[in-house]
N, C-alpha and C positions, 0 to 999 in steps of 0.2 A: 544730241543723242543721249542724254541724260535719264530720258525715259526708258528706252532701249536698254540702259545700262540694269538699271532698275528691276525690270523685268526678269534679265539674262541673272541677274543674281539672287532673285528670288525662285526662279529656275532651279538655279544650281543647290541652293538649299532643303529645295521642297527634293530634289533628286536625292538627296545625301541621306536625306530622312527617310527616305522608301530603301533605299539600301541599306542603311542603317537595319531596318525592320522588317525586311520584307518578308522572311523566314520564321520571325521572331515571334508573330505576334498574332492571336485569334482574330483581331478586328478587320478584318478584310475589307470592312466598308468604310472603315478610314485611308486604309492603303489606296484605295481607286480614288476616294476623293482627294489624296493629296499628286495622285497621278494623274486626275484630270488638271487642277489647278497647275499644275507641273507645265503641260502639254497647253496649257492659254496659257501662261509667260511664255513657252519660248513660242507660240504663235504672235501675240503682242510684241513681242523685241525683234522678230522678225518684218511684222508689217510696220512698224515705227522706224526700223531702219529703212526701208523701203518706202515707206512716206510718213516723214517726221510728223506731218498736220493730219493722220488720219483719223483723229480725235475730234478735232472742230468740223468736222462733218453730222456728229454728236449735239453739238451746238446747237444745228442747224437743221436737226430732224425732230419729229416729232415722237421718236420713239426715247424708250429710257436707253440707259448704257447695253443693257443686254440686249434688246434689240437691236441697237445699232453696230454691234462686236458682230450680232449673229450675219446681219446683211454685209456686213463687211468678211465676215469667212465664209459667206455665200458667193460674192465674187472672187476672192482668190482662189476659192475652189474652181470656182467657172473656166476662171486663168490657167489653171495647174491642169485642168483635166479636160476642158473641153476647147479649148480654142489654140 
């Protein structure tokens, strides 16, 4: 779960930094992007908790990483809201 852990605490820092600044500061298109990258750790620690090997599926596709993060929250999306 070492990846998982990973994630959740890079999570918790990118959150600390949006609070830290969120009032503070003109750059508003830094603020979104450290709240996207925010919202892909705790999505990653989530699905890594939920299946430690959903990475060596990566391996074995023929897309790059972002491709294969994106069909993989394609499906849990599918999970979560349609089935």
């Amino acid at each position: 779960m070492a990846q998982a852990d990973v994630h959740e605490k890079q999570a918790h820092s990118n959150f600390k930094l949006l609070e830290a600044n969120l009032l503070k500061t003109d750059f508003i298109d830094w603020q979104i992007i450290v709240a996207f990258y925010t919202a892909l750790h705790i999505f990653e620690c989530q699905l890594t908790k939920k299946n430690p090997k959903w990475r060596e599926g990566f391996l074995q596709s023929e897309n790059s990483m972002h491709g294969w993060r994106s069909t993989c929250i394609s499906r849990v999306f599918k999970e979560l809201f349609f089935e």
